[in-house]
gemmi code that builds the backbone of each chain (N, CA, C; Angstrom):
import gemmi

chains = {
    "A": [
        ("UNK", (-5.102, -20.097, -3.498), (-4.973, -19.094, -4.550), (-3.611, -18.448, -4.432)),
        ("UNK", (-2.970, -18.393, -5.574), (-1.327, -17.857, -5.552), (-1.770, -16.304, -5.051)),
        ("UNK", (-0.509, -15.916, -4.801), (-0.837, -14.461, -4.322), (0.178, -13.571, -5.296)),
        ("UNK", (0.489, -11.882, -5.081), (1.075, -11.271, -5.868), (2.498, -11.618, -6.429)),
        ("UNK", (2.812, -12.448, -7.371), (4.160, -12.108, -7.835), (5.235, -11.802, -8.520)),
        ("UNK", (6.136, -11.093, -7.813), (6.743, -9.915, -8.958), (8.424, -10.611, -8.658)),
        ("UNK", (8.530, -10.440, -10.034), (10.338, -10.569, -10.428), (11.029, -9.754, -11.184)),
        ("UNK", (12.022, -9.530, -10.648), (12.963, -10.186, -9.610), (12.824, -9.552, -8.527)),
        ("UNK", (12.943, -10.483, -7.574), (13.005, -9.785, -6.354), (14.144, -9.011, -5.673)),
        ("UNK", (15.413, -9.004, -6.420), (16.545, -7.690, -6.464), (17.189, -7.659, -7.530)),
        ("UNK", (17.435, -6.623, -7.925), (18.132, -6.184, -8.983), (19.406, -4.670, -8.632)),
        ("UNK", (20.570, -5.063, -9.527), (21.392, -4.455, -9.596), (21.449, -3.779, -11.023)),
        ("UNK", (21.649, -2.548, -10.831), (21.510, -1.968, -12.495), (22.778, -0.407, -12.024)),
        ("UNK", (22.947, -0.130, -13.291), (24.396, 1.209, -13.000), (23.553, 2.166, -13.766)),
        ("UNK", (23.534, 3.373, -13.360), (23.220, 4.895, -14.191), (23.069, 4.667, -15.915)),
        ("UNK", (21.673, 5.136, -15.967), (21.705, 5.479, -17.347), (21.357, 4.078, -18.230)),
        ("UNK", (20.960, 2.979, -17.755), (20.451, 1.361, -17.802), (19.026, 1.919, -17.424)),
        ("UNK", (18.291, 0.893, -18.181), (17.034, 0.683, -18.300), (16.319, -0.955, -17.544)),
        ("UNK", (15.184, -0.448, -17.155), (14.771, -1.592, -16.006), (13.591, -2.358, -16.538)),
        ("UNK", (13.135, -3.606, -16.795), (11.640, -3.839, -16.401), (11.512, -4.727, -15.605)),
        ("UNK", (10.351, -4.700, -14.489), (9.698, -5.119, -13.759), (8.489, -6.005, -14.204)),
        ("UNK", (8.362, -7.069, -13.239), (7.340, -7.933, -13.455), (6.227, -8.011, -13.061)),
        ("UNK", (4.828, -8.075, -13.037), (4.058, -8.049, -11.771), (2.591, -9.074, -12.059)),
        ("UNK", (2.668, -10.234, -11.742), (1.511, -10.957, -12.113), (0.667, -10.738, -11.274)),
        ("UNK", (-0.548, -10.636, -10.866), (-1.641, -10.230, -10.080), (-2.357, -11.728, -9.585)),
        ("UNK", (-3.075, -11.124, -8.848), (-3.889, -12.910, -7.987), (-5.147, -13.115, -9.564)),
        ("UNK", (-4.973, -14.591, -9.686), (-5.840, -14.420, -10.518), (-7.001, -14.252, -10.422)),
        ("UNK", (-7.552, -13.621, -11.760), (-9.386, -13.016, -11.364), (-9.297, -11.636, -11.458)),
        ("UNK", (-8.036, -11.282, -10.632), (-7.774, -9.311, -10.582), (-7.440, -8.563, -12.169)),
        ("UNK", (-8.521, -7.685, -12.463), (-7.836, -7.173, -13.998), (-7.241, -5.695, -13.085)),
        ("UNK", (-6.743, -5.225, -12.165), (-6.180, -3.942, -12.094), (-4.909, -4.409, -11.135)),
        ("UNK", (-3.876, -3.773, -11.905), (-2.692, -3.656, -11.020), (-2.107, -2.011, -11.116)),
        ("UNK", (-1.762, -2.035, -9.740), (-1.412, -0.762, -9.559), (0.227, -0.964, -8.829)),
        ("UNK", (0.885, 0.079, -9.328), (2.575, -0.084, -8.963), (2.754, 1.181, -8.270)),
        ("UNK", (3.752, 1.206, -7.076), (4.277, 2.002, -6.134), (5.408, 1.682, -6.012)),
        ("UNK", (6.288, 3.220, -5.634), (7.761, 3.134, -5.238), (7.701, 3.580, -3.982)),
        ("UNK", (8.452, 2.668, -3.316), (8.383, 3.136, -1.549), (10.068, 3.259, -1.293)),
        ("UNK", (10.532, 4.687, -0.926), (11.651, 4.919, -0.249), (11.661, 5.185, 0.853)),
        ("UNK", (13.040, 5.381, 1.821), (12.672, 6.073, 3.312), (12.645, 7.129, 3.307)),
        ("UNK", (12.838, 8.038, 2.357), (12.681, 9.594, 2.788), (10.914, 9.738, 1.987)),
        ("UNK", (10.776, 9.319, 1.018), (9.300, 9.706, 0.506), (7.640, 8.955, 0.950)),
        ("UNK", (8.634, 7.192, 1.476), (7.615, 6.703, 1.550), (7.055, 6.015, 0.389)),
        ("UNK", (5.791, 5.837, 0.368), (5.166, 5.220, -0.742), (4.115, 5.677, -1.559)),
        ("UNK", (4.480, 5.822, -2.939), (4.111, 6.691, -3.636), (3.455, 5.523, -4.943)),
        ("UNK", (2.345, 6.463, -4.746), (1.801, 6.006, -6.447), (2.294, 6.075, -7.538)),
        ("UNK", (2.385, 5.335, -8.454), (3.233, 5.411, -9.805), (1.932, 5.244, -10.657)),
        ("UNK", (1.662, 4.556, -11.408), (0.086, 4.099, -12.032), (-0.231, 2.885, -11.924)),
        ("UNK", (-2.231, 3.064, -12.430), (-2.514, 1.926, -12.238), (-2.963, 1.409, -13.628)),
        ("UNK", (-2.982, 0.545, -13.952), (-3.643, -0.443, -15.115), (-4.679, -1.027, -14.887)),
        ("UNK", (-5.729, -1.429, -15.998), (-6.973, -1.986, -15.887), (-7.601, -2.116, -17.153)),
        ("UNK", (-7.681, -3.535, -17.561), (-8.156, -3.915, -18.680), (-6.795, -3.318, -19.841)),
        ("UNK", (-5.912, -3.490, -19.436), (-4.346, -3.103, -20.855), (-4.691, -1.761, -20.630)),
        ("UNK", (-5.315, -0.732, -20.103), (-5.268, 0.393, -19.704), (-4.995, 1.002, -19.050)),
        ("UNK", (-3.703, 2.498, -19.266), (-3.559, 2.937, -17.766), (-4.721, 3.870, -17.514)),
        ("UNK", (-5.180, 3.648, -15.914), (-6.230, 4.407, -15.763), (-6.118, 5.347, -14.787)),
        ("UNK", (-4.936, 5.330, -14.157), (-4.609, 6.491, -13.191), (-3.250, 6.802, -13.629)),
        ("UNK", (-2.552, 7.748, -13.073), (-0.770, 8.347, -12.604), (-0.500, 8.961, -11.711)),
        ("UNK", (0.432, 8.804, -11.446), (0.836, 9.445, -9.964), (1.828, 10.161, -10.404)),
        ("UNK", (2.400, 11.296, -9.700), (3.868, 12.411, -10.113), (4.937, 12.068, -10.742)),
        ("UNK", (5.334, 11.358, -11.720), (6.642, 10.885, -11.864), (6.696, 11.340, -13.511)),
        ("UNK", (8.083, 11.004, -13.266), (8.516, 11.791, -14.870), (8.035, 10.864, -15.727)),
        ("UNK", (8.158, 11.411, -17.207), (8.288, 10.025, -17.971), (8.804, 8.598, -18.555)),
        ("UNK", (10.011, 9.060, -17.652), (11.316, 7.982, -18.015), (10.381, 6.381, -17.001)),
        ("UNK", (9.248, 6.606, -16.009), (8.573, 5.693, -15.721), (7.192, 5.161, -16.514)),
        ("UNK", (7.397, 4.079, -17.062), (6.644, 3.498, -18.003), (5.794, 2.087, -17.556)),
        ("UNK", (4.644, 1.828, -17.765), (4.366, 0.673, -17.748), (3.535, -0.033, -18.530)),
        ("UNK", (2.585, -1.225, -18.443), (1.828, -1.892, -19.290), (1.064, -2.923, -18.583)),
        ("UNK", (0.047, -3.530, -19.605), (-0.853, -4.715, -19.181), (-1.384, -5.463, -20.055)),
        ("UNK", (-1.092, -6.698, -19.885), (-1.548, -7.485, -20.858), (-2.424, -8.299, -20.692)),
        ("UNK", (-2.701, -8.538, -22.109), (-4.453, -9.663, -22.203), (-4.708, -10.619, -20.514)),
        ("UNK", (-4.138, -10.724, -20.073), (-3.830, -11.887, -18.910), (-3.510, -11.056, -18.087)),
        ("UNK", (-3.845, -9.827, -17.210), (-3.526, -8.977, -16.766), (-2.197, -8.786, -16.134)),
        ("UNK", (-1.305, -9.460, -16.363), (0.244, -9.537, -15.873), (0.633, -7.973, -16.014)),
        ("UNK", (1.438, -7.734, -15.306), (1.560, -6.095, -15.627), (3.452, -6.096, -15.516)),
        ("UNK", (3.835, -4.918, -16.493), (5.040, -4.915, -16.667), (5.685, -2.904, -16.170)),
        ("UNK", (6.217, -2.586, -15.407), (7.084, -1.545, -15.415), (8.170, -1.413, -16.168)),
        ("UNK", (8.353, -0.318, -16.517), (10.485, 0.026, -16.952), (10.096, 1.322, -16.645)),
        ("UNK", (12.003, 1.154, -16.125), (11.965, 2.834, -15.593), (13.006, 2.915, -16.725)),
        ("UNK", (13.490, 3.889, -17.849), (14.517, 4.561, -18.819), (15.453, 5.161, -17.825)),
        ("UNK", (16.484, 5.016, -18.278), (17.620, 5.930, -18.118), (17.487, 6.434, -16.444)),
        ("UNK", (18.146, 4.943, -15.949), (17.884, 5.238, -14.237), (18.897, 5.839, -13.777)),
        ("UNK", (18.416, 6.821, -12.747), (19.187, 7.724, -11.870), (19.894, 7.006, -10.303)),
        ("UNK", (20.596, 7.682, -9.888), (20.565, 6.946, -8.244), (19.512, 6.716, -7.686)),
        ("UNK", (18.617, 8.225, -7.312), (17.642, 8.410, -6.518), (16.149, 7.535, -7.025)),
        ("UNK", (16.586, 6.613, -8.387), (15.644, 5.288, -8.208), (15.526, 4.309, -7.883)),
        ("UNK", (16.525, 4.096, -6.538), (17.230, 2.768, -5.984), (15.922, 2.637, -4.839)),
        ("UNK", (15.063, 1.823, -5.087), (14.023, 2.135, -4.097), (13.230, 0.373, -4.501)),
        ("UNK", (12.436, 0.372, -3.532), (11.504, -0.878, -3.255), (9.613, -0.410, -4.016)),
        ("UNK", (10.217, -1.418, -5.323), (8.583, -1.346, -6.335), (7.630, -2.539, -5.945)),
        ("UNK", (6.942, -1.935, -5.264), (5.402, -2.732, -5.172), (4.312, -2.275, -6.311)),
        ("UNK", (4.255, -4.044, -6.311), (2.751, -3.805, -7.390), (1.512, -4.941, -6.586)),
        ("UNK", (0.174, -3.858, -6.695), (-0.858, -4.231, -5.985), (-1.620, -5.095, -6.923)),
        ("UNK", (-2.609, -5.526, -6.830), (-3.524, -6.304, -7.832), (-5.253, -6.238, -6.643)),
        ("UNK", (-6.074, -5.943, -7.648), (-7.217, -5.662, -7.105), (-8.381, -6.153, -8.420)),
        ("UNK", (-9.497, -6.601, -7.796), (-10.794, -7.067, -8.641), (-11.066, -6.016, -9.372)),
        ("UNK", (-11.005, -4.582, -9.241), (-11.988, -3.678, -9.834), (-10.367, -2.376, -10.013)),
        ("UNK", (-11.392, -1.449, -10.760), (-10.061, -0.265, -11.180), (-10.554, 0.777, -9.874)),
        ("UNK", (-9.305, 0.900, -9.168), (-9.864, 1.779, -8.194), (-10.406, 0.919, -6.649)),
        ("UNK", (-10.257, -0.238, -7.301), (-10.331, -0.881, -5.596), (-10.010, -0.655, -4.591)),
        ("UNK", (-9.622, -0.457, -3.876), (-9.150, -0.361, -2.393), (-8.410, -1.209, -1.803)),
        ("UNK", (-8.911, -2.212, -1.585), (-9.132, -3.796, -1.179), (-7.833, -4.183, -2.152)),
        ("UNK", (-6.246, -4.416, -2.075), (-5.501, -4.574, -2.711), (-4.642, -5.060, -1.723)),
        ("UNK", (-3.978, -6.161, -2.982), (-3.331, -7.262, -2.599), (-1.744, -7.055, -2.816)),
        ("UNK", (-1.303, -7.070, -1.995), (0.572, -6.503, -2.749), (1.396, -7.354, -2.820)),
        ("UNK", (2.321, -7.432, -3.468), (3.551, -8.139, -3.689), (4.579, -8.248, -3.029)),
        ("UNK", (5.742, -8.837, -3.101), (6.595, -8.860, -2.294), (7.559, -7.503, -2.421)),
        ("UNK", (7.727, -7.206, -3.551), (8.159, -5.914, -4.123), (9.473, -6.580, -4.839)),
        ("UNK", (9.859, -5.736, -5.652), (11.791, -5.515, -6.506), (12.130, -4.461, -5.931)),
        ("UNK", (13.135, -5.109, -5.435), (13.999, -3.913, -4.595), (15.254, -3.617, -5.965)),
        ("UNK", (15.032, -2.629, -6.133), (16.112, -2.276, -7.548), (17.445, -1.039, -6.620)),
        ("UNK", (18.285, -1.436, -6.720), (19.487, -0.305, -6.395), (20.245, -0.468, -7.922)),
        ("UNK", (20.578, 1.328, -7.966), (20.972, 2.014, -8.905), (22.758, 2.254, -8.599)),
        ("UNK", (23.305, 1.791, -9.120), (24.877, 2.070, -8.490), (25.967, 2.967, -9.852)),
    ],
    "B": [
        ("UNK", (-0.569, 15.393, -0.308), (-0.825, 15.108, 1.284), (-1.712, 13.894, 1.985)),
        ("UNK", (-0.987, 13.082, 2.687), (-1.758, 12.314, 3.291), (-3.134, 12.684, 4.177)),
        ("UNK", (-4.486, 12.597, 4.112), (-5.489, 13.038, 4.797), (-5.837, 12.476, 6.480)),
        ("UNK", (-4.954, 11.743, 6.698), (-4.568, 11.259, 7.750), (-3.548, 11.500, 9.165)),
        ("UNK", (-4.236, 11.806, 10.064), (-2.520, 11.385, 11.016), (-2.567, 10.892, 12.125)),
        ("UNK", (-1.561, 10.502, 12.147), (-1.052, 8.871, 12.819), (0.048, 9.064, 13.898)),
        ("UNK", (0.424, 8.953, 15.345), (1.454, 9.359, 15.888), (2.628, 8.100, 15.228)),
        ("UNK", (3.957, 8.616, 15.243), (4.699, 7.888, 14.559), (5.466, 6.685, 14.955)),
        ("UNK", (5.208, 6.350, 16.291), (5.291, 5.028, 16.927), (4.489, 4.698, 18.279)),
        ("UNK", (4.518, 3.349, 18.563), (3.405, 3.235, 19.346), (4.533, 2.080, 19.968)),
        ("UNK", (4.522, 1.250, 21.293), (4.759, 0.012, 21.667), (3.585, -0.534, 22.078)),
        ("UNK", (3.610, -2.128, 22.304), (2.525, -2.680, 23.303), (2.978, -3.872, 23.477)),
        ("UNK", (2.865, -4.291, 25.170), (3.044, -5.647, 25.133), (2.404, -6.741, 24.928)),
        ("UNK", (3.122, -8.012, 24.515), (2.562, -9.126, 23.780), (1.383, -9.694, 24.856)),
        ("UNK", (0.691, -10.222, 23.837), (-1.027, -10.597, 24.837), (-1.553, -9.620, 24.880)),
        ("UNK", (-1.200, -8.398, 24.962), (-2.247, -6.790, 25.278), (-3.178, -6.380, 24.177)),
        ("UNK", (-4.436, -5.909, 24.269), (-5.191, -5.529, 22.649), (-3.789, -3.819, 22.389)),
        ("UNK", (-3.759, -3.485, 21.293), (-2.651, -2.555, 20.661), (-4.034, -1.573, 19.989)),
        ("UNK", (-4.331, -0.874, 20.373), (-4.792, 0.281, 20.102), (-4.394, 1.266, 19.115)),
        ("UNK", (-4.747, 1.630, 17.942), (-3.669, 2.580, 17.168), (-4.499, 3.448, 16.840)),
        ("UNK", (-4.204, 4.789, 16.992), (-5.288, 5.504, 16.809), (-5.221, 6.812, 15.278)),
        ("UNK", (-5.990, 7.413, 14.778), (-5.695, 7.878, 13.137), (-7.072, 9.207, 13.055)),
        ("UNK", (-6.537, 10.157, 13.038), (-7.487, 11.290, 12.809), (-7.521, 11.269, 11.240)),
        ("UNK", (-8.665, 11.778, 11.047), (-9.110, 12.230, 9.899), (-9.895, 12.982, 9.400)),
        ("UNK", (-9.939, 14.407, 10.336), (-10.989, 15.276, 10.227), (-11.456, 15.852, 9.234)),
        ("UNK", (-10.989, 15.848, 8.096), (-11.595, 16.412, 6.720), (-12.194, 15.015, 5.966)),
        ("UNK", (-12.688, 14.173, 6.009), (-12.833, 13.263, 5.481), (-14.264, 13.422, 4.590)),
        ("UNK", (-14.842, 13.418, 3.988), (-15.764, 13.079, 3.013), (-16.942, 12.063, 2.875)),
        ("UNK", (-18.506, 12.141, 3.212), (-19.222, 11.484, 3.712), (-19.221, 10.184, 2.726)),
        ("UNK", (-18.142, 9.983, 1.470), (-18.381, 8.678, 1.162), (-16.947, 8.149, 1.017)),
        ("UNK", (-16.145, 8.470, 2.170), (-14.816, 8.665, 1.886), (-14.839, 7.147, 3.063)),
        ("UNK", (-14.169, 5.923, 2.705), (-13.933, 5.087, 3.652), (-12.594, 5.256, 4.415)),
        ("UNK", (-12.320, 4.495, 5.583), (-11.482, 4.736, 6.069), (-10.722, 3.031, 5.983)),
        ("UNK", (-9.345, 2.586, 5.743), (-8.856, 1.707, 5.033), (-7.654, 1.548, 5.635)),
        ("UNK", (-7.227, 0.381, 6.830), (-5.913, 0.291, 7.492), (-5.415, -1.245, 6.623)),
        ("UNK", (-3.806, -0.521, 6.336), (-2.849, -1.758, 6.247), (-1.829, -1.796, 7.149)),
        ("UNK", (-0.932, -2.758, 7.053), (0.162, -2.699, 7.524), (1.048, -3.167, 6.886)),
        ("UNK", (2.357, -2.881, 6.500), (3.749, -2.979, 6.357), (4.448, -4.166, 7.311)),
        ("UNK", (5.068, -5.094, 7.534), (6.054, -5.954, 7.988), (7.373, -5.614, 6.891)),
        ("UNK", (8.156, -5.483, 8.443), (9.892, -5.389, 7.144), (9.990, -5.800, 6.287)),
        ("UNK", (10.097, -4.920, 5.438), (10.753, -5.815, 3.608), (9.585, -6.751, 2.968)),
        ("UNK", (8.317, -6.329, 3.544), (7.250, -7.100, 2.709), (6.242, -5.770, 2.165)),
        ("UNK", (5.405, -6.268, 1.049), (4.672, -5.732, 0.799), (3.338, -5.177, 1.466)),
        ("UNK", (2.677, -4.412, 1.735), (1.446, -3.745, 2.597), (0.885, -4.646, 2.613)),
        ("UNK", (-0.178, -5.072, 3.468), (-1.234, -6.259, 3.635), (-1.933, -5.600, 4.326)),
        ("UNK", (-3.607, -5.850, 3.444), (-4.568, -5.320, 4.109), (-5.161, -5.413, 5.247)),
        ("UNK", (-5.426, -4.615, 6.169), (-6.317, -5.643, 7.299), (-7.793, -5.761, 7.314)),
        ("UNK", (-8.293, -3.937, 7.448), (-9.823, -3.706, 7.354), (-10.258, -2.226, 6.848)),
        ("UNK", (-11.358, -1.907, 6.506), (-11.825, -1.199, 6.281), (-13.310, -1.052, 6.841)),
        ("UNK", (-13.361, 0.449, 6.655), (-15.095, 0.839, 7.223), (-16.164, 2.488, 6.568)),
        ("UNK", (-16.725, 2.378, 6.964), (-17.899, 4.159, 6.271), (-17.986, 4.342, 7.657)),
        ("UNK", (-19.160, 4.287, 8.826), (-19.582, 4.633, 9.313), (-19.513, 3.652, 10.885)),
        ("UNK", (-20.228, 2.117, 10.733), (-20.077, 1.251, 11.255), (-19.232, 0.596, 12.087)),
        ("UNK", (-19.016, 0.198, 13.283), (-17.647, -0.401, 13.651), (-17.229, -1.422, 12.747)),
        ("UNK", (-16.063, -2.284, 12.373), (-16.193, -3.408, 11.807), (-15.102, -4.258, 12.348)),
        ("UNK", (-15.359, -5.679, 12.222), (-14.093, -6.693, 12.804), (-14.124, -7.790, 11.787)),
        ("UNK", (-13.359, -8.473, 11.819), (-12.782, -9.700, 11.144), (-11.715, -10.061, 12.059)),
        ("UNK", (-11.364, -11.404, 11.303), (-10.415, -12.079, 12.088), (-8.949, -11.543, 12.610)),
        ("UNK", (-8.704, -10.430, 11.682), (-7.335, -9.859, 12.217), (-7.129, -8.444, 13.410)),
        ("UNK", (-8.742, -7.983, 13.247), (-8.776, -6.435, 13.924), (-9.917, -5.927, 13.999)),
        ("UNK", (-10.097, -4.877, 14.797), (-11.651, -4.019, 14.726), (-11.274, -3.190, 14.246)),
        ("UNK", (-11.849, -2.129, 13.840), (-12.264, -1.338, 13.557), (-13.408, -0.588, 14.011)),
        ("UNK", (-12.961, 0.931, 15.230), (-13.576, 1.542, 15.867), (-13.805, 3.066, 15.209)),
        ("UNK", (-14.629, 3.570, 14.461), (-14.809, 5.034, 13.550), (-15.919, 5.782, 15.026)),
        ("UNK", (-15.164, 7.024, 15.190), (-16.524, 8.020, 16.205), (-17.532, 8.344, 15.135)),
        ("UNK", (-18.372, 8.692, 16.111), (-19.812, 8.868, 15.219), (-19.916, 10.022, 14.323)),
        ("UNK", (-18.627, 11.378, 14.636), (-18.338, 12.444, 13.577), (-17.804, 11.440, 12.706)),
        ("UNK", (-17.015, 10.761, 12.841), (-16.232, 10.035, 11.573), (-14.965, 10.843, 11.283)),
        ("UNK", (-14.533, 11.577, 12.169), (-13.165, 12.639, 12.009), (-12.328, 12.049, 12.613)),
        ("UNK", (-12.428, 10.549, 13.315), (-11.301, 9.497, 13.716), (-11.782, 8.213, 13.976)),
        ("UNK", (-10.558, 7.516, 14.141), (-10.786, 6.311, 14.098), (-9.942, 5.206, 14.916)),
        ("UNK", (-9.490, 4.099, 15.486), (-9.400, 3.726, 15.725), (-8.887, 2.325, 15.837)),
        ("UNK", (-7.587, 1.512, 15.374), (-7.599, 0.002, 14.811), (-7.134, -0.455, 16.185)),
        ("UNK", (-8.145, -1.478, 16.259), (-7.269, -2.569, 17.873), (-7.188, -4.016, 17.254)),
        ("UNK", (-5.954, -4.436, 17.757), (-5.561, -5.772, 17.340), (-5.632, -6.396, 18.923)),
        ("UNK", (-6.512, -7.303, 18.650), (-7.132, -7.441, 20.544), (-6.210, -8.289, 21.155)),
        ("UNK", (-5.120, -9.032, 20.594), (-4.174, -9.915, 21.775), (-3.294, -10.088, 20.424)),
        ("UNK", (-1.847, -9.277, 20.976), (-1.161, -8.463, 19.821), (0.023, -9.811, 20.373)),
        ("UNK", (0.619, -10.195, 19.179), (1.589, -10.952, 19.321), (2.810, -10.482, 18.642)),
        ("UNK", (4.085, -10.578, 18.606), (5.425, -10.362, 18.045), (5.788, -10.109, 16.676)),
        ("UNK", (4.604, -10.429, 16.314), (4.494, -10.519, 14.312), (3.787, -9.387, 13.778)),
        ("UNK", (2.893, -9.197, 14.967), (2.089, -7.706, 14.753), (3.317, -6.944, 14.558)),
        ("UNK", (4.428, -6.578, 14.826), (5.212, -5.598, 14.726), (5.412, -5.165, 13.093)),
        ("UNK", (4.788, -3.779, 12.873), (5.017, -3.513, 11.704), (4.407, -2.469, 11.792)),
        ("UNK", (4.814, -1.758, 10.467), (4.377, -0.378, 10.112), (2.672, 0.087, 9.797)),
        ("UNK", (1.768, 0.466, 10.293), (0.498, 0.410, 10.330), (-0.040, 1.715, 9.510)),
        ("UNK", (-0.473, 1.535, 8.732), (-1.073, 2.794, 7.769), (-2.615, 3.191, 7.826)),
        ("UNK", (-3.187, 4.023, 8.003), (-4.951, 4.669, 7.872), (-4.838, 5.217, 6.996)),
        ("UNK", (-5.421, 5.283, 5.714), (-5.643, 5.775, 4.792), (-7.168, 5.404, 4.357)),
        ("UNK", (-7.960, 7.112, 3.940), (-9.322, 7.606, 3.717), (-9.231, 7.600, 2.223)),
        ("UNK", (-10.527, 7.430, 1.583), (-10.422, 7.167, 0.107), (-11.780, 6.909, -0.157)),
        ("UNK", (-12.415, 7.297, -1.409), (-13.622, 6.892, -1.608), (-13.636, 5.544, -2.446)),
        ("UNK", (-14.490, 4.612, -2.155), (-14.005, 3.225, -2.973), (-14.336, 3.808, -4.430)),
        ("UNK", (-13.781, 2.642, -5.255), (-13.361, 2.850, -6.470), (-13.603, 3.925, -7.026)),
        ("UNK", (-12.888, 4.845, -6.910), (-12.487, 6.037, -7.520), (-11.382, 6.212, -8.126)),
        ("UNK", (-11.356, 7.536, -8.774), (-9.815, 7.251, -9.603), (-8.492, 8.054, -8.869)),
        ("UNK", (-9.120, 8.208, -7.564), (-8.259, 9.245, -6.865), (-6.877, 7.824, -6.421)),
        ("UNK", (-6.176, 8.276, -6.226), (-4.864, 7.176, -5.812), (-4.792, 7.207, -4.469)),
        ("UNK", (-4.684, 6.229, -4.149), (-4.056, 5.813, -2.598), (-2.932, 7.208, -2.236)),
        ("UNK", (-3.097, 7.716, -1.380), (-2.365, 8.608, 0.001), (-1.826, 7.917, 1.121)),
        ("UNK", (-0.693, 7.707, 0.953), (0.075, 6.981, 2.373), (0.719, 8.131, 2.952)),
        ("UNK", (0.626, 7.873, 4.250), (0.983, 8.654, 4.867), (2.242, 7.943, 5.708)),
        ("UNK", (2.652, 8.532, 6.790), (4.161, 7.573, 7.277), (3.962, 6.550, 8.136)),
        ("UNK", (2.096, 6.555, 8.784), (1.885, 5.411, 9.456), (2.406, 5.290, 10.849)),
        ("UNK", (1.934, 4.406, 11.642), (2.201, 4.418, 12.686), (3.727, 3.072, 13.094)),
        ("UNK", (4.723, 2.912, 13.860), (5.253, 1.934, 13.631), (5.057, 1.692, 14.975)),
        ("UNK", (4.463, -0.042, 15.193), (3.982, -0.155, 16.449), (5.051, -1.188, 16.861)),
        ("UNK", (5.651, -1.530, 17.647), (6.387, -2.221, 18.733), (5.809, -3.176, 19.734)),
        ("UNK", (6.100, -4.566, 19.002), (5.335, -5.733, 20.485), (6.211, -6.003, 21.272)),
        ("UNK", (6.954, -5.766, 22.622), (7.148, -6.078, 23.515), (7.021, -7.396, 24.132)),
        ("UNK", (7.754, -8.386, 24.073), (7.726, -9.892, 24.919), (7.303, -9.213, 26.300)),
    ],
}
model = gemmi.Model(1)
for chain_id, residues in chains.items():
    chain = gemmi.Chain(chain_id)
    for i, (resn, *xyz) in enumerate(residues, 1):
        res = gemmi.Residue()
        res.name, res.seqid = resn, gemmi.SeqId(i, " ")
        for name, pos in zip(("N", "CA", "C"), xyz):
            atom = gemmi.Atom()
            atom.name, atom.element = name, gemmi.Element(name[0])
            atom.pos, atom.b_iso = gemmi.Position(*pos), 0.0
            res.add_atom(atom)
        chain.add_residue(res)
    model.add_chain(chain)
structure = gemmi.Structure()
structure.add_model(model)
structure.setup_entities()
């Protein structure tokens, strides 16, 4: 069974550029959930999706956006990126909304220059 | 806030069981308790989870006291690959509450 994967696995982008992220899930999983992990914050919830629905959020402004489609592939963009979004995006994939039991990706490491 | 804590590094040498240990004294009688780990530059990978019960599988036990206000992960003959960032995180299953990471433990295998 393939496991989580997300592209690209690095990206270069400059201030004020717009991002999207990829995130296909193991198949079978309808919930993917996305996190930004830095070294000063760690790893933080962003939202999760389930069934083309977001069904959770975590603290972040709105310039962080995401989606899910029929095929539960799940897509991020962050708007109008800052420095301090140069960070490593993991996206999880899980059987149920709210699972636990989650499978992660390799992550996009995105730096903001 | 993470509901967890974890001392922030640990070593152990290779062949030795690695003991990691994770308080969680406010925890919630349907609140599970849920270890991953981190390897550099990879994504979290689960190991185990538990309620009440000890539990094991092929990668680890899982030791909870009978308050359930801590817990316990041993990786019983820890090899060089074990080295990685180890997380306990409490959560009630499928709920809509979000995962709480906390900074985890970073454990060190020793040749």
């Amino acid at each position: 069974k393939a496991g989580v994967t997300q592209t690209p696995r690095y990206l270069i982008k400059t201030r004020g550029q717009q991002v999207t992220l990829s995130c296909s899930p193991i198949s079978g999983h309808r919930s993917v959930s996305w996190y930004q992990q830095t070294p000063g914050q760690g790893l933080q919830f962003l939202f999760e999706y389930f069934s083309e629905t977001q069904r959770n959020k975590g603290n972040f402004p709105g310039r962080f956006s995401g989606r899910q489609f029929s095929n539960s592939r799940s897509e991020m963009n962050v708007s109008t990126l800052e420095l301090g979004d140069s960070a490593l995006y993991l996206c999880a994939s899980s059987l149920r909304q709210g699972n636990t039991e989650a499978f992660f990706g390799q992550g996009t490491r995105l730096t903001v220059v | 806030d993470a509901k967890t804590t974890q001392p922030p590094s640990m070593d152990c040498a290779e062949g030795r069981a690695a003991n990691l240990p994770c308080n969680h004294s406010t925890i919630s009688g349907n609140e599970y308790v849920y270890w991953y780990r981190q390897i550099h530059s990879q994504g979290p990978q689960y190991i185990i989870h538990g309620l009440k019960n000890n539990e094991t599988n092929e990668m680890a036990s899982l030791i909870i006291t009978e308050d359930r206000k801590s817990s316990t992960l041993i990786l019983p003959h820890a090899t060089l690959r074990d080295t990685a960032v180890y997380y306990c995180i409490v959560r009630a299953p499928d709920s809509n509450y979000q995962l709480i990471w906390g900074a985890g433990t970073k454990l060190i295998i020793k040749p």
